[in-house]
Backbone as CSV, one residue per row, in Angstrom:
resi,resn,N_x,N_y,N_z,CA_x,CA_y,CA_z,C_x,C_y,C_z
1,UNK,-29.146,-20.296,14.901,-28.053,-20.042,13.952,-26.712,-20.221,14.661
2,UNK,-25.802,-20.514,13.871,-24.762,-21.521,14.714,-23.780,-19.885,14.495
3,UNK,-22.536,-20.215,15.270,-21.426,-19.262,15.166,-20.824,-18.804,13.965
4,UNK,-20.518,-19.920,12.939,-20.179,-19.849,11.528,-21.040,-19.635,10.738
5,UNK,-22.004,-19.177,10.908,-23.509,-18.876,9.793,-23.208,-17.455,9.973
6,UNK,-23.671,-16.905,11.311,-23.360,-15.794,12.070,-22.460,-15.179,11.311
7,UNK,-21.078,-15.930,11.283,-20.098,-15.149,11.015,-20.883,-14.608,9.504
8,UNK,-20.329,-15.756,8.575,-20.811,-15.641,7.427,-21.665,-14.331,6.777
9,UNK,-22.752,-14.250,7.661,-23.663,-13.828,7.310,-23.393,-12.367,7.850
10,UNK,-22.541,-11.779,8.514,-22.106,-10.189,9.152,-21.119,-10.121,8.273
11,UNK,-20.273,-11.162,7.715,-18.914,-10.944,6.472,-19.774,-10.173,5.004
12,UNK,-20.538,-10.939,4.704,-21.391,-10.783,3.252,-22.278,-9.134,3.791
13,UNK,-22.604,-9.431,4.684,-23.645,-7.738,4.695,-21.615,-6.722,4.684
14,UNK,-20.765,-6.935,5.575,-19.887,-6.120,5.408,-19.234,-5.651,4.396
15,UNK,-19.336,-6.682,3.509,-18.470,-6.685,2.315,-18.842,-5.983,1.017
16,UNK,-20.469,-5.976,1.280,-21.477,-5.416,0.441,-21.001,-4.331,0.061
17,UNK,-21.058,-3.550,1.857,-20.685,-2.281,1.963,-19.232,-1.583,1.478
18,UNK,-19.017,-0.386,1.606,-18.019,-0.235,0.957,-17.237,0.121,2.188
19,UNK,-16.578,-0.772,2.816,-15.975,-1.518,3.714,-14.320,-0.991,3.660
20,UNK,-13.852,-0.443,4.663,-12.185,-0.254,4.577,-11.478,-1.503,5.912
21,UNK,-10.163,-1.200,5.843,-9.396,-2.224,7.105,-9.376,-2.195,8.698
22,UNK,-9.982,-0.970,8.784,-10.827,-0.782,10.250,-11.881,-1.520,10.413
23,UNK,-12.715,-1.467,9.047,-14.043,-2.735,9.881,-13.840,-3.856,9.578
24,UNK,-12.756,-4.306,9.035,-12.257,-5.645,8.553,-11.701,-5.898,9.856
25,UNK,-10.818,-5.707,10.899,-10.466,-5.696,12.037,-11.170,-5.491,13.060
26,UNK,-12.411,-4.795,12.954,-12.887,-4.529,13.997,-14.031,-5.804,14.082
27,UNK,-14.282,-6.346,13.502,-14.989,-7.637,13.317,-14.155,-9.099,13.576
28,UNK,-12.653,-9.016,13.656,-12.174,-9.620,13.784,-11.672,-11.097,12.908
29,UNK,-11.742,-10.486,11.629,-11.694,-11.076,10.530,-10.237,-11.860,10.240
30,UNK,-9.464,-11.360,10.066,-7.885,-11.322,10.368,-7.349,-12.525,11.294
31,UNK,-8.343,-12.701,12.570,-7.902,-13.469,13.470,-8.829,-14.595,13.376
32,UNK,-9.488,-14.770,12.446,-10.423,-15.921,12.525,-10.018,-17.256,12.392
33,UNK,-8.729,-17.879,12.006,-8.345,-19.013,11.692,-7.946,-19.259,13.166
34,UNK,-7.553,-18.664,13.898,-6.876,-18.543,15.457,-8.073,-19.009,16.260
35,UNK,-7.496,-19.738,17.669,-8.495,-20.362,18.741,-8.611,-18.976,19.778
36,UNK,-9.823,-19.349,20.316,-10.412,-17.992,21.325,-9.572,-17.992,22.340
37,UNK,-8.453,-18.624,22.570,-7.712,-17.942,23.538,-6.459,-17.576,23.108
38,UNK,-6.245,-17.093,21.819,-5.333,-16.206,20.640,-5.956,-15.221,20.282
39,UNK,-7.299,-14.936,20.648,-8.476,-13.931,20.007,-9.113,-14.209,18.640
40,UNK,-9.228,-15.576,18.507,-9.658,-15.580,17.254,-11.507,-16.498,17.560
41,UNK,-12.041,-16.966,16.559,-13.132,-17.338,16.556,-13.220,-18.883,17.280
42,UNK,-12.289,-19.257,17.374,-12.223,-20.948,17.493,-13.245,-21.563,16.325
43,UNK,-13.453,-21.077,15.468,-13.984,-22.158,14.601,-13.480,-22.843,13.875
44,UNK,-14.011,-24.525,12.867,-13.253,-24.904,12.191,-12.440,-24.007,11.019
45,UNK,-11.072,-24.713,10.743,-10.390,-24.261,9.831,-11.470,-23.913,8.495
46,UNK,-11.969,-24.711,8.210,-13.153,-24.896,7.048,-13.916,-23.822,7.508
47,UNK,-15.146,-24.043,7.865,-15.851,-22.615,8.490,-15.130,-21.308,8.525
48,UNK,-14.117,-20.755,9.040,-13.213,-19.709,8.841,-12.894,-19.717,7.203
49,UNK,-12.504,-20.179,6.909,-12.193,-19.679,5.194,-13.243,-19.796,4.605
50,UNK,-14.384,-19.761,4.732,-15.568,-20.144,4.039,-15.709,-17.945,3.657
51,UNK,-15.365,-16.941,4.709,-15.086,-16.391,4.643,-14.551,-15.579,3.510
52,UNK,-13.228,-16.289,3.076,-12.628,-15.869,2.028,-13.560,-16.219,0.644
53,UNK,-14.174,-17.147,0.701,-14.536,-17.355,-0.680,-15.737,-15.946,-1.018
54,UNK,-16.642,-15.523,0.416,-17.250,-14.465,0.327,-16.552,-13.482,-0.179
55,UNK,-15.598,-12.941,0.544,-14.614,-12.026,-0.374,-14.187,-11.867,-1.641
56,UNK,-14.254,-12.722,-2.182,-13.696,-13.124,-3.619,-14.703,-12.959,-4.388
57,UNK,-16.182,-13.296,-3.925,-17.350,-13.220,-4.592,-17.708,-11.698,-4.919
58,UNK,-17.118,-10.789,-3.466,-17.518,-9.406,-3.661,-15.942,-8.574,-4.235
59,UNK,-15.260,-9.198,-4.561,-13.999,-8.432,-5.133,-13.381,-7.637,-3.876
60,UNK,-13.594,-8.082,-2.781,-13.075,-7.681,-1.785,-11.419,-6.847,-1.795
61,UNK,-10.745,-5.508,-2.043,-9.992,-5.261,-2.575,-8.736,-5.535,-1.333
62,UNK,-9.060,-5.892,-0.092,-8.079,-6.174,1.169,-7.694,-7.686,1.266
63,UNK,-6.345,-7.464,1.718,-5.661,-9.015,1.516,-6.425,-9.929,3.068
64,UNK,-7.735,-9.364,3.189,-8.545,-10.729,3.975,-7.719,-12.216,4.691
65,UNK,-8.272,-13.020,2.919,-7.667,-14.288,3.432,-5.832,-14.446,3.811
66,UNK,-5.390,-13.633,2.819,-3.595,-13.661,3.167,-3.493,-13.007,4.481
67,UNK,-4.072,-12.135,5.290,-3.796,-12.229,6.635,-4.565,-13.366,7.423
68,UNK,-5.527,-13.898,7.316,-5.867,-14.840,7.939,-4.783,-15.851,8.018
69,UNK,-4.249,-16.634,7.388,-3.281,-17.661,7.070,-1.947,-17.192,7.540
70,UNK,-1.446,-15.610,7.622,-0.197,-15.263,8.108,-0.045,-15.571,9.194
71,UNK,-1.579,-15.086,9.970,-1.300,-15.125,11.134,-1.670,-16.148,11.851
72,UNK,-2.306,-17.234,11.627,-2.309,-17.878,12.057,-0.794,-19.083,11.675
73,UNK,0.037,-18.899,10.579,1.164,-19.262,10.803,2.496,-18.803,11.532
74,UNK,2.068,-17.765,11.960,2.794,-16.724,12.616,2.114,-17.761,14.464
75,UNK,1.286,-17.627,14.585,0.981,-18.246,15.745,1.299,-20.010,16.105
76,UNK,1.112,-20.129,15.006,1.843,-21.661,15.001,3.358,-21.764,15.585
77,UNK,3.963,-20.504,14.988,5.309,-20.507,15.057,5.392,-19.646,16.480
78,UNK,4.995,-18.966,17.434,4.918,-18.671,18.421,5.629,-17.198,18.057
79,UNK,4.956,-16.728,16.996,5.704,-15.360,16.782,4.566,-14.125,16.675
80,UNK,4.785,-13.103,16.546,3.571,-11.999,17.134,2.762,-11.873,15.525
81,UNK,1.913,-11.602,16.050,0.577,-11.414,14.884,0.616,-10.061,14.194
82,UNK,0.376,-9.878,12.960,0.594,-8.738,12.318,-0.218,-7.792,12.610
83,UNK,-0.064,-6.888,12.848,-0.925,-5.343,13.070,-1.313,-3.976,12.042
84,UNK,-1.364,-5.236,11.038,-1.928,-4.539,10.120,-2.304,-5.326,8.653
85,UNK,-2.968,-5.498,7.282,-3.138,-6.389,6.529,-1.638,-7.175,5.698
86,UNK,-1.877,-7.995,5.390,-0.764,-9.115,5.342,-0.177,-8.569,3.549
87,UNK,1.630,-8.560,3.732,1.994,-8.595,2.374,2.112,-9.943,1.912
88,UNK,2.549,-9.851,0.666,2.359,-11.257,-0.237,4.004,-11.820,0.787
89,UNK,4.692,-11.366,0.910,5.955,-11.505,2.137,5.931,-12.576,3.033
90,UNK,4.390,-12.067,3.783,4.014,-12.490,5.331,3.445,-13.899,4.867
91,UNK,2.838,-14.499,3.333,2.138,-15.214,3.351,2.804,-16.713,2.884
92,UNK,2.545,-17.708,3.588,3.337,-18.861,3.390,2.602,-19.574,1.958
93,UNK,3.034,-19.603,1.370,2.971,-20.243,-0.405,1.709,-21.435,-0.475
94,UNK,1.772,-22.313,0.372,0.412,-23.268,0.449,-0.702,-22.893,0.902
95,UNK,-0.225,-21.293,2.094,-1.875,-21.006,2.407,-2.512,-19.751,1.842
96,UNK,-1.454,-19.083,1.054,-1.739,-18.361,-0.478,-2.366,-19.064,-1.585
97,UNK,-2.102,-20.382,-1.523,-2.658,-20.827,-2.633,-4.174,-21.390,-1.885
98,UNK,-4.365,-21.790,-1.118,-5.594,-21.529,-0.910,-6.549,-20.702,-0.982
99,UNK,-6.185,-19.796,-0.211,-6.449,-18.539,-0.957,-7.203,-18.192,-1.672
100,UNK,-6.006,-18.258,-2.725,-6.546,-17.725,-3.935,-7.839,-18.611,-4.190
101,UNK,-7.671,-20.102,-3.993,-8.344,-21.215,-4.381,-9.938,-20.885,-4.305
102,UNK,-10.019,-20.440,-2.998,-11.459,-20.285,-2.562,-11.976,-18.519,-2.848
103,UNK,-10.855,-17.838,-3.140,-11.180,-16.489,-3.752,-11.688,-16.347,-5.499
104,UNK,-11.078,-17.858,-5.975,-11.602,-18.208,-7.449,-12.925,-18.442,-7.432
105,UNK,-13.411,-19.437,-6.430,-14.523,-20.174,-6.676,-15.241,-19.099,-6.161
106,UNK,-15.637,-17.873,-5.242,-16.469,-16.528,-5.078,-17.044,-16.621,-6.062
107,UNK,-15.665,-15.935,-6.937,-15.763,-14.883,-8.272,-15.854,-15.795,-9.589
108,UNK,-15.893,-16.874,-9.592,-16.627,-17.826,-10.736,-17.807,-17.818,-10.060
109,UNK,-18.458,-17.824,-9.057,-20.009,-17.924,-8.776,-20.765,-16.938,-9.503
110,UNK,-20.069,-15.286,-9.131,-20.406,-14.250,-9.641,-20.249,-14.225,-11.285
111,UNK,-19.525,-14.982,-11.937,-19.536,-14.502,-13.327,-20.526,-15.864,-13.679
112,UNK,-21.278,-17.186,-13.187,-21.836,-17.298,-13.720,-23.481,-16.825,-14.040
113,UNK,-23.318,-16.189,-12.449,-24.899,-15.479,-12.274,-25.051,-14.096,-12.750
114,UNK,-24.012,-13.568,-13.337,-24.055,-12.267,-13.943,-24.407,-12.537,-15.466
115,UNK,-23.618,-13.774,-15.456,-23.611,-14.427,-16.976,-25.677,-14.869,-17.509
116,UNK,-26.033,-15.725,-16.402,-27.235,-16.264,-16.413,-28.428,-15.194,-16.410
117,UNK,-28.025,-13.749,-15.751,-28.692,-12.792,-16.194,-28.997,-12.094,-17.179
118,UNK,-27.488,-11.870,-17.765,-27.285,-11.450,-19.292,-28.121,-12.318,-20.356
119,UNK,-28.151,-13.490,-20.098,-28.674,-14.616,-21.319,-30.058,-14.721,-21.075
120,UNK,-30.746,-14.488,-19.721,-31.784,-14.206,-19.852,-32.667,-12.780,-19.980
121,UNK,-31.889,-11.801,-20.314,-32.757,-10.456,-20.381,-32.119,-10.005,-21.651
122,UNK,-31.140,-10.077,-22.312,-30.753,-9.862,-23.862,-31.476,-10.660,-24.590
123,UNK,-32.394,-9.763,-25.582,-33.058,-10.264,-26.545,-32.035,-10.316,-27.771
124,UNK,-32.254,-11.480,-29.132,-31.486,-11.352,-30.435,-32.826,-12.188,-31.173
125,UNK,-33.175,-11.215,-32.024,-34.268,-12.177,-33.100,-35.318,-12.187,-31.996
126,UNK,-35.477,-10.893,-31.585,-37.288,-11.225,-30.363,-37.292,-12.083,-29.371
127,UNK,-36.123,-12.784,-29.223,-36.168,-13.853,-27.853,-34.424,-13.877,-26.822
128,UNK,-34.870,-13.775,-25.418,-33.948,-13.996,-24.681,-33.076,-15.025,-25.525
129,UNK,-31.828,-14.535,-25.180,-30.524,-15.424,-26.058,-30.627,-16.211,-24.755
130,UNK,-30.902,-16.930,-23.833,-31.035,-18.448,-23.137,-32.078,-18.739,-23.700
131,UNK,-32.702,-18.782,-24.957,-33.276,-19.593,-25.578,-32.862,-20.345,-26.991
132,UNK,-31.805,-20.212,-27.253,-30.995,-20.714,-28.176,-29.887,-21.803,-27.937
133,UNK,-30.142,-22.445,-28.337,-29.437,-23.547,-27.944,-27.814,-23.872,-27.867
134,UNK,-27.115,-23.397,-28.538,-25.671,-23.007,-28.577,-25.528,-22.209,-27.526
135,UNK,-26.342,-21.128,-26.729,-26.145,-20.349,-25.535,-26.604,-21.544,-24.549
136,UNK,-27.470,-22.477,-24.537,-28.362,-23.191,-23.223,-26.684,-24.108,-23.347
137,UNK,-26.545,-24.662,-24.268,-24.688,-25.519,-24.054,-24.027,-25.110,-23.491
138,UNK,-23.707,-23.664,-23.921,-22.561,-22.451,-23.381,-22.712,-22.534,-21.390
139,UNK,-24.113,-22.618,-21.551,-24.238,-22.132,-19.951,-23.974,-23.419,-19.349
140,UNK,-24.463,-24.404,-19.496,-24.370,-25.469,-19.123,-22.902,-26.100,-18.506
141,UNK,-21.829,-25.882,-19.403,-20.965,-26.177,-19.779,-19.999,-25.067,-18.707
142,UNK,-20.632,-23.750,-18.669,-20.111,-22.807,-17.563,-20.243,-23.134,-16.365
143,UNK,-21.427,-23.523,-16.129,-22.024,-23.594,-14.680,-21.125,-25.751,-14.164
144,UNK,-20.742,-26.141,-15.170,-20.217,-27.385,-14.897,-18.897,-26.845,-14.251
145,UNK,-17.933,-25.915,-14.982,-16.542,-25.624,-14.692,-16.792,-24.861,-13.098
146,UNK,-17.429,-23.970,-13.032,-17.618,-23.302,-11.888,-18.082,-24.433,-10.462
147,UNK,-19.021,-25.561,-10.766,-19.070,-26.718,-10.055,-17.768,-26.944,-9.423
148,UNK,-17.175,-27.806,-10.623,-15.808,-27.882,-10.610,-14.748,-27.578,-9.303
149,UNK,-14.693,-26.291,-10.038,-14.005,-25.090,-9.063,-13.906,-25.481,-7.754
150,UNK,-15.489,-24.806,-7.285,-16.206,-25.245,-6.473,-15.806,-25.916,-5.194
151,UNK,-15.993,-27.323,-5.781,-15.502,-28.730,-5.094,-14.098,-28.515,-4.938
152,UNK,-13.549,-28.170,-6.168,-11.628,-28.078,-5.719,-11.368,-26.916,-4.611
153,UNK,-11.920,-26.050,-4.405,-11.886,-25.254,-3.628,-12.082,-25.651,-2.092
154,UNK,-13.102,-26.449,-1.775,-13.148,-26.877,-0.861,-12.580,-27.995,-0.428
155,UNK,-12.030,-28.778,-1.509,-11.110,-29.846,-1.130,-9.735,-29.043,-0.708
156,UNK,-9.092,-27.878,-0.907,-8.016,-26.938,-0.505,-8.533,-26.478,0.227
157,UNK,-9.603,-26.108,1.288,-9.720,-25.296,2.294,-9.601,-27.101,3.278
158,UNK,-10.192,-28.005,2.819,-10.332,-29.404,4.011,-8.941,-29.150,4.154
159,UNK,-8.276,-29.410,3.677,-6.642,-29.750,3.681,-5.341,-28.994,3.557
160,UNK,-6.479,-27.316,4.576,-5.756,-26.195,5.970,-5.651,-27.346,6.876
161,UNK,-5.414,-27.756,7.207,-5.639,-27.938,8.849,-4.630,-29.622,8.692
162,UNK,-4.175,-29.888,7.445,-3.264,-31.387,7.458,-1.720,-31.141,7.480
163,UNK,-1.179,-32.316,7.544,0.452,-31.710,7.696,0.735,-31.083,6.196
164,UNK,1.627,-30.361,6.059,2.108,-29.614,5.244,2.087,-30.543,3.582
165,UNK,2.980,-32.120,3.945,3.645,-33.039,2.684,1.927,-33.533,2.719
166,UNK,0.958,-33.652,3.216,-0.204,-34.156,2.715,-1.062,-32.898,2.061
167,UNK,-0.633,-31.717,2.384,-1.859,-30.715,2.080,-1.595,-30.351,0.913
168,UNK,0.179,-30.517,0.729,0.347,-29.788,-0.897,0.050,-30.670,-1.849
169,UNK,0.029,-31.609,-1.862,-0.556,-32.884,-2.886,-2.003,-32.054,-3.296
170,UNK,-3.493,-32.127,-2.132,-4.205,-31.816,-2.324,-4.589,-30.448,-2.477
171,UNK,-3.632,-29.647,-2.121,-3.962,-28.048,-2.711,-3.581,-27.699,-4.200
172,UNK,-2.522,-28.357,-4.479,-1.818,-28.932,-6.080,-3.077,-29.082,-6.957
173,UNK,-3.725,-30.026,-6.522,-4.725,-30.998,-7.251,-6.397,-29.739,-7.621
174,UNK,-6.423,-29.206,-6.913,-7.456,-28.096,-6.763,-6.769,-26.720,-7.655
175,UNK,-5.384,-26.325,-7.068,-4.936,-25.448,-7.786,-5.324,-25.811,-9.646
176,UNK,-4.748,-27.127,-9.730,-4.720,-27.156,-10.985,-6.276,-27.360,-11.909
177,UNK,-7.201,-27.526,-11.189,-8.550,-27.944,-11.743,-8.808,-26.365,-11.605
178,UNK,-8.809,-25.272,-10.378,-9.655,-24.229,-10.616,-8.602,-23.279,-11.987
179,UNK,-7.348,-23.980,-12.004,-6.602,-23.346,-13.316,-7.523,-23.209,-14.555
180,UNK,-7.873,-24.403,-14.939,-8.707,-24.676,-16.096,-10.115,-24.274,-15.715
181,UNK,-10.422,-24.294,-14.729,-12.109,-23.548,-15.083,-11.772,-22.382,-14.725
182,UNK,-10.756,-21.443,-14.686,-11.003,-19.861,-14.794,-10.756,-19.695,-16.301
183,UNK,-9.594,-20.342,-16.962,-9.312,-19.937,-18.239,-10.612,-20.638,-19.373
184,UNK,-11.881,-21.710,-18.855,-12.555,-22.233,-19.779,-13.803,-21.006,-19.728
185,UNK,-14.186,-20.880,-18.008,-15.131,-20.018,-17.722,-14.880,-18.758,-17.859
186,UNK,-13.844,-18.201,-17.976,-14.032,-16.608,-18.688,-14.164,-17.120,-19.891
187,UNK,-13.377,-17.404,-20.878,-13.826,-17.702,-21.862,-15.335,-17.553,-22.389
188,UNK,-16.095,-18.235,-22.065,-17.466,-18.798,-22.133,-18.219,-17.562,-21.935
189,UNK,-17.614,-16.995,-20.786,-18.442,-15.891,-20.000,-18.708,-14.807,-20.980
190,UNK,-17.269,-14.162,-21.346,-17.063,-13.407,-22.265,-17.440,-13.762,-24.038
191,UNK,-17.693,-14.831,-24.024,-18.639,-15.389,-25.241,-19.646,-14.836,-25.575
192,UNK,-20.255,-15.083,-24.559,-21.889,-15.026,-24.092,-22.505,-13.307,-23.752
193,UNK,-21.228,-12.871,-23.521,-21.846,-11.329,-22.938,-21.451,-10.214,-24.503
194,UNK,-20.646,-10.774,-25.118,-20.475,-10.061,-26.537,-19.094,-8.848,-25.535
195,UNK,-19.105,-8.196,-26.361,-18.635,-6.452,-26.523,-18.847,-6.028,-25.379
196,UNK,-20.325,-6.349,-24.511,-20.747,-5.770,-23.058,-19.627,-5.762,-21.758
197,UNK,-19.424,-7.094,-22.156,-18.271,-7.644,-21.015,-17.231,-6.971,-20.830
198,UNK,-16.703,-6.331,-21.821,-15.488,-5.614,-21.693,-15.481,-4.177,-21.211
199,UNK,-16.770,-3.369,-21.130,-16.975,-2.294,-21.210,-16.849,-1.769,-19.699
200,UNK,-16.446,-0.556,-19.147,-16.039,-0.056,-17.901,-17.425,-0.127,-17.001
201,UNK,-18.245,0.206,-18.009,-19.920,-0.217,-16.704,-20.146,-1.353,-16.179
202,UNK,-19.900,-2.290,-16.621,-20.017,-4.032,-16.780,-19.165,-4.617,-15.448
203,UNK,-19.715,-4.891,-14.912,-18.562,-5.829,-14.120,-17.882,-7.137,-14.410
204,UNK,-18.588,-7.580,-15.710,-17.770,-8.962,-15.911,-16.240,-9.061,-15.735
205,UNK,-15.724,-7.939,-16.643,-14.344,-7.781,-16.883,-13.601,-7.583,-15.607
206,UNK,-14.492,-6.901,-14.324,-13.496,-7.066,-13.329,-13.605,-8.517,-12.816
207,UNK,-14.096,-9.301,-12.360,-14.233,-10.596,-12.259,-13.085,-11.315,-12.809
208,UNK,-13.452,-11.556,-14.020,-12.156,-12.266,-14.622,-11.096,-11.544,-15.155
209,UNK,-10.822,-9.944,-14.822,-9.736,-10.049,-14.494,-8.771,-10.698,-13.576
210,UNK,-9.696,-10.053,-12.250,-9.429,-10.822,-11.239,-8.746,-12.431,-10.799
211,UNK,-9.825,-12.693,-11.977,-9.148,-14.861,-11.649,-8.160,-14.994,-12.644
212,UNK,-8.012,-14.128,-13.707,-6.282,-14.364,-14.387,-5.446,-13.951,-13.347
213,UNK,-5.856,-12.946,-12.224,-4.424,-12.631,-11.446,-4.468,-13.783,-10.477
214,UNK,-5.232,-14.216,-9.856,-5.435,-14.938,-8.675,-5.077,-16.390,-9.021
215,UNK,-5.418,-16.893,-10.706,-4.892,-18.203,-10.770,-3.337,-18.052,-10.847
216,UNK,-2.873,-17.014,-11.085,-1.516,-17.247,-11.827,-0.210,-16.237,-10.224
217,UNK,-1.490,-16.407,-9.022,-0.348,-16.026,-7.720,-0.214,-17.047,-6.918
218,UNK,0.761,-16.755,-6.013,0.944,-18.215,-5.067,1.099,-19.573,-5.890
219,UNK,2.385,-19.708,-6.855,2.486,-21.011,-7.391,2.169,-20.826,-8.972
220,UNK,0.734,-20.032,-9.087,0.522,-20.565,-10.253,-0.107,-21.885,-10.668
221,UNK,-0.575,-22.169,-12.303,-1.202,-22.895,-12.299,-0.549,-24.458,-13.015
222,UNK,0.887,-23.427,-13.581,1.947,-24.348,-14.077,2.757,-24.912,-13.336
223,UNK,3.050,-24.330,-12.014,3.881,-24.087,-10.806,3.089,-26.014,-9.955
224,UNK,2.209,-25.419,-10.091,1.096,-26.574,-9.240,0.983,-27.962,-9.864
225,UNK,0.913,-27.957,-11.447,0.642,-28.923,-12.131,2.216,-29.442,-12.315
226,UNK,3.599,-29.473,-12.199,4.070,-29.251,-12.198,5.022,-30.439,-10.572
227,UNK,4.310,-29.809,-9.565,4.241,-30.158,-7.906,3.395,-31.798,-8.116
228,UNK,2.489,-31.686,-8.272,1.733,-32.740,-8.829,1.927,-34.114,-9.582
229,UNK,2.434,-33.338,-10.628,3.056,-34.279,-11.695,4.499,-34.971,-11.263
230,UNK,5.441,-34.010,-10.367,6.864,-35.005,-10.274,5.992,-35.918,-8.913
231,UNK,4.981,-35.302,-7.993,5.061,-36.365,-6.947,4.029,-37.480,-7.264
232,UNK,3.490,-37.452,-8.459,2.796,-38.964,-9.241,3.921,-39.931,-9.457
233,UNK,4.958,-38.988,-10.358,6.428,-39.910,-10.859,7.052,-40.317,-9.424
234,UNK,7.062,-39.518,-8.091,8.068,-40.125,-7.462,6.808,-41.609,-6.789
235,UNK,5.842,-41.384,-6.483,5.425,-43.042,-6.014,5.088,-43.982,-7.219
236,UNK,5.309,-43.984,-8.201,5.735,-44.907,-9.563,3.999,-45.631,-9.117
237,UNK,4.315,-45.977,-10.676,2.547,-47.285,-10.444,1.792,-47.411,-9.300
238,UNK,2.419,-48.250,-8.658,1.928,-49.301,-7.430,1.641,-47.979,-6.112
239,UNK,1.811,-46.773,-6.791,1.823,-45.484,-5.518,0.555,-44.557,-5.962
240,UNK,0.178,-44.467,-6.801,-0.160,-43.560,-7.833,-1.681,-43.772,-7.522
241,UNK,-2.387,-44.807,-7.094,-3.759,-44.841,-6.719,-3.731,-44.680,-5.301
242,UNK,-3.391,-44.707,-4.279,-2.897,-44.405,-2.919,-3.045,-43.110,-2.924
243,UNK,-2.051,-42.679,-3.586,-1.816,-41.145,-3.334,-3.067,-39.963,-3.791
244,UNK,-3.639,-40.599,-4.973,-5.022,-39.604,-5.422,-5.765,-39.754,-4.279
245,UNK,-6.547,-41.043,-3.615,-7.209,-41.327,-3.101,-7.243,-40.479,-1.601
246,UNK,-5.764,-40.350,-1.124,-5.321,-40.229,0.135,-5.191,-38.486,-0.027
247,UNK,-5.130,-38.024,-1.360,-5.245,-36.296,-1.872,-6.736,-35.832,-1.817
């Protein structure tokens, strides 16, 4: 088992638990984007945020990934590392929006497998409602957006580690796709779960609460589409396939 599995796999048992900012630090979580002779993991940029998306999956209530990214921009800049979890202040706007990016795609994993449970153990008319066909669409159609996500998510964690004028193109481009599959996939989610979803026992509702706050911090989803759209207009035609390709 390699170093980044490792990690992975001590993040998810931690997170389970009901975990405060002492063992978030004492694991060395915080410093993971950082090389081992900064105290951090030396692993890839990618591998290190793979991290955050765990968090997001477990509603992790500590700003995790926003100190990861502080401080390792804080170290870029040859300035001292925070000593304690990161405010929205400390966090530089492109690696907030990552962030969030890969804290979406968690917590769309979780609402579709909470979702896929519900449809298979709720009976209506004597049969699991995933046997009805307007629900087998519904899911289908969920589990596509959450794909989605997904992929955009990890196309914004590849493109930590590029210069700044190349990364916001492609964090733009992800921002704005996991925009639309949080607002299609709650939707759907909350379709499918009836009245249940909303109720204080249920966890759906924290979930997508969650991804209305998370799509709409760091930029936003109008903010992004927006970033996107004037830098299509500024390379005109003859720029415009270059630039997706090269995003």
């Amino acid at each position: 088992m390699d170093e980044a599995m490792m990690l992975r796999d001590a993040a998810t048992k931690l997170f389970a638990a009901d975990c405060d900012w002492q063992d978030i630090e004492a694991m060395g979580l915080p410093l993971a984007l950082l090389g081992e002779e900064q105290g951090g993991f030396g692993l890839d940029p990618v591998d290190a945020l793979a991290i955050v998306r765990l968090a997001g999956a477990a509603l992790v209530p500590w700003p995790i990934g926003e100190t990861m990214v502080a401080n390792a921009a804080r170290a870029a800049a040859g300035q001292a590392l925070l000593d304690g979890p990161a405010s929205a202040d400390d966090v530089p706007i492109l690696g907030g929006a990552i962030v969030r990016s890969l804290q979406c795609a968690g917590a769309l994993g979780r609402v579709l497998a909470l979702t896929i449970e519900h449809v298979n153990t709720r009976e209506q008319f004597g049969r699991p409602l995933a046997k009805f066909q307007a629900v087998q669409h519904a899911l289908a159609q969920l589990a596509s957006e959450v794909a989605a996500a997904s992929a955009a998510a990890d196309h914004a964690a590849a493109a930590f580690a590029r210069p700044a004028g190349e990364a916001e193109i492609a964090v733009g481009v992800a921002r704005v796709r996991i925009g639309e599959a949080v607002g299609i996939a709650n939707g759907l989610a909350h379709q499918m779960h009836g009245a249940i979803g909303f109720t204080e026992e249920h966890a759906l509702h924290r979930y997508t609460t969650a991804l209305w706050r998370w799509r709409d911090e760091f930029g936003g989803h109008r903010f992004w589409a927006r970033k996107v759209g004037a830098a299509a207009m500024a390379v005109g035609p003859a720029g415009y396939w270059p630039m997706v390709t090269a995003a």
